[in-house]
C-alpha positions as CSV (number, residue, x, y, z in Angstrom):
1,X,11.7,27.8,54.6
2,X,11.9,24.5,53.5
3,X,9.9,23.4,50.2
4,X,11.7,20.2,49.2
5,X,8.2,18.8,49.0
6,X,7.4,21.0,45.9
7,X,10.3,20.7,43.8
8,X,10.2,16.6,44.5
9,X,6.7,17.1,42.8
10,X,7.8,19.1,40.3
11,X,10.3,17.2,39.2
12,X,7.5,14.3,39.3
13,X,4.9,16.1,37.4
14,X,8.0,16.8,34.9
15,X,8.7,13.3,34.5
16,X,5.6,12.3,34.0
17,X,4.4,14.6,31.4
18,X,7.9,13.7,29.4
19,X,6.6,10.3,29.5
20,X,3.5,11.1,28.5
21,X,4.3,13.2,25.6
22,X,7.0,10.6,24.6
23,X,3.9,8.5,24.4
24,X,1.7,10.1,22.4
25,X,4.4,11.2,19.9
26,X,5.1,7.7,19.4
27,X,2.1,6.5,19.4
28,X,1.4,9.3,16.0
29,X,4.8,7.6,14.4
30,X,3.9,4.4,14.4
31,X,0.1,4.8,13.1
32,X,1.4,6.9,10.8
33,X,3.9,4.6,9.2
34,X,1.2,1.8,9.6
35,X,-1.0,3.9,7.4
36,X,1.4,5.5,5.5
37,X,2.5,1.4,5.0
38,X,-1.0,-0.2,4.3
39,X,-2.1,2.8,1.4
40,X,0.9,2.0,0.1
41,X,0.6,-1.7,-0.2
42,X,-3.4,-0.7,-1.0
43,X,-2.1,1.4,-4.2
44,X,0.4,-1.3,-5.5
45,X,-2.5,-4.4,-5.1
46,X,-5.0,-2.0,-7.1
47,X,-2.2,-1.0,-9.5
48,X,-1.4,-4.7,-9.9
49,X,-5.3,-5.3,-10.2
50,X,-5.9,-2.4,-12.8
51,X,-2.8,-4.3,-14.8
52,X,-4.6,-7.8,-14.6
53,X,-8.2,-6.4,-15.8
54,X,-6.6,-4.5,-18.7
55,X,-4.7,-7.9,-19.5
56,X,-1.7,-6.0,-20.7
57,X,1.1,-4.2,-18.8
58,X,3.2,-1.3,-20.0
59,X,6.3,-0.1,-19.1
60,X,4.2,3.0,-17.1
61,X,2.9,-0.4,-14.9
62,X,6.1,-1.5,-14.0
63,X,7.8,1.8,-13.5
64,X,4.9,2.7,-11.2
65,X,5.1,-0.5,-9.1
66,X,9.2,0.3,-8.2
67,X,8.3,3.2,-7.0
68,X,5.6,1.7,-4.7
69,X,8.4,-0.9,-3.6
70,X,10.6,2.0,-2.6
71,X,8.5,3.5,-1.2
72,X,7.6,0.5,1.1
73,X,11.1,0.2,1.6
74,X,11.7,3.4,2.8
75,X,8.4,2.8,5.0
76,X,10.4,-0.1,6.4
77,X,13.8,1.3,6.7
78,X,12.2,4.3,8.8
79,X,10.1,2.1,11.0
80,X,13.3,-0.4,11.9
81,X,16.0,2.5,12.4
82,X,13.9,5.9,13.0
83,X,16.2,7.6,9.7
84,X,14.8,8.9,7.0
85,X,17.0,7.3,4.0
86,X,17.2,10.5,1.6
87,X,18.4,7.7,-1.1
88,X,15.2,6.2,-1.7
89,X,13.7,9.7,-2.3
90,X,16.4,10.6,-5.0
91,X,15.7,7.0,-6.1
92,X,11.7,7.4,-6.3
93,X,12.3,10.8,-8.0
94,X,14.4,9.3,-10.6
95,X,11.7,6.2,-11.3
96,X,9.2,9.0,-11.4
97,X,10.6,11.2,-14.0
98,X,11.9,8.6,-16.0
99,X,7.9,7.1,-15.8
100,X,7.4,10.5,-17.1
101,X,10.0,10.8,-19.6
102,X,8.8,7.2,-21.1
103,X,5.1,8.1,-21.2
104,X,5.4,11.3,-22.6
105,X,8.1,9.8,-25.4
106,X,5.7,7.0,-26.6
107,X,2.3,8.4,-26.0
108,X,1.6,11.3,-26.3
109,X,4.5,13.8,-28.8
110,X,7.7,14.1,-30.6
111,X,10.1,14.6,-28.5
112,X,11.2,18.6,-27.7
113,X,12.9,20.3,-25.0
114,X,11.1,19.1,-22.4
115,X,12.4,16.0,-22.8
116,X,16.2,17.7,-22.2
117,X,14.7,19.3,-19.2
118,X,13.4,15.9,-17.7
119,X,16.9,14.2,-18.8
120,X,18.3,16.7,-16.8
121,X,16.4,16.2,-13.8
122,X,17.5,12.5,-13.7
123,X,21.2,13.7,-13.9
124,X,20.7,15.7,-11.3
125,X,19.3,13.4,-9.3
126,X,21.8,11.0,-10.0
127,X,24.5,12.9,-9.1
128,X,22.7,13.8,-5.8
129,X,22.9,9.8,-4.6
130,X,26.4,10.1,-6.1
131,X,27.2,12.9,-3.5
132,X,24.9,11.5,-0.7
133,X,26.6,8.2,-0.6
134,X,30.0,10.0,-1.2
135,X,29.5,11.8,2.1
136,X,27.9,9.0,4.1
137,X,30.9,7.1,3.4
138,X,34.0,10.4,3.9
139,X,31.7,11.3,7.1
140,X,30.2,8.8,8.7
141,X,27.2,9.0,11.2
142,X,29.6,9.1,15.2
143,X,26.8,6.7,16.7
144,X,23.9,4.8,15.5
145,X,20.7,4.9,17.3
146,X,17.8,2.0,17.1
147,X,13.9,2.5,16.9
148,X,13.9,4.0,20.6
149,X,16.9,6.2,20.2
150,X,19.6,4.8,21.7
151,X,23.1,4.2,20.9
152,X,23.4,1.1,19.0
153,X,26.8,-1.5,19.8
154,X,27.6,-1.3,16.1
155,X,30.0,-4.6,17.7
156,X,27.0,-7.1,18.0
């Protein structure tokens, strides 16, 4: 019996809903790094705002607005090459607990063990991008893809 018929269509009907989930999973990553991009932009105009009104900035301020800028880098880094860059993570983690570190230190108590324990989280941290950019560099990625995942000419 010959069914070439039905296996042309399958293979049709299999194409098509590749495409069309291809689509619609696209479609979520880029409105979600468009919104995930616009709050952040949102939170670092308000932040910049909040500073003006208050007519003073503090070191908190300034802390707070490098992590909104790596965080809008790692937006942007994502959105142009479809990688995650663990670095700015490590990076916002350590502008976040050293935000911490300085608020607690000059607002709010004498320094204790807690503030070991959040020096100690920055060293660790540290030595994370230490071993991150160690390994990018010994073991380098075999082929680079673009924004639609293909295999980038790293010779243009």
């Amino acid at each position: 019996m010959n069914i070439k018929w039905a296996e042309k269509l399958r293979k049709g009907l299999h194409g098509s809903a590749d495409s069309l989930g291809n689509l619609c999973v696209e479609a979520f990553h880029y409105l979600a790094l468009f919104g995930i991009g616009a709050i952040t932009a949102y939170a670092a105009v308000m932040t910049f705002l909040d500073m003006l009104g208050k007519g003073g900035v503090s070191v908190d301020d300034i802390l707070l607005l490098f992590i909104y800028l790596e965080l809008g880098a790692m937006v942007g880094i994502y959105f142009k090459t479809n990688h995650m860059p663990i670095r700015f993570l490590l990076y916002v983690a350590i502008t976040a607990l050293t935000r911490l570190l300085i608020g607690d230190v000059s607002h709010h108590k004498a320094p204790d063990e807690g503030l070991l324990y959040l020096c100690g989280g920055i060293l660790l941290l540290a030595f994370s991008i230490l071993v991150v950019r160690y390994a990018s560099y010994r073991y380098p990625s075999t082929k680079v893809l673009d924004a639609n995942g293909k295999e980038v000419d790293e010779g243009k």
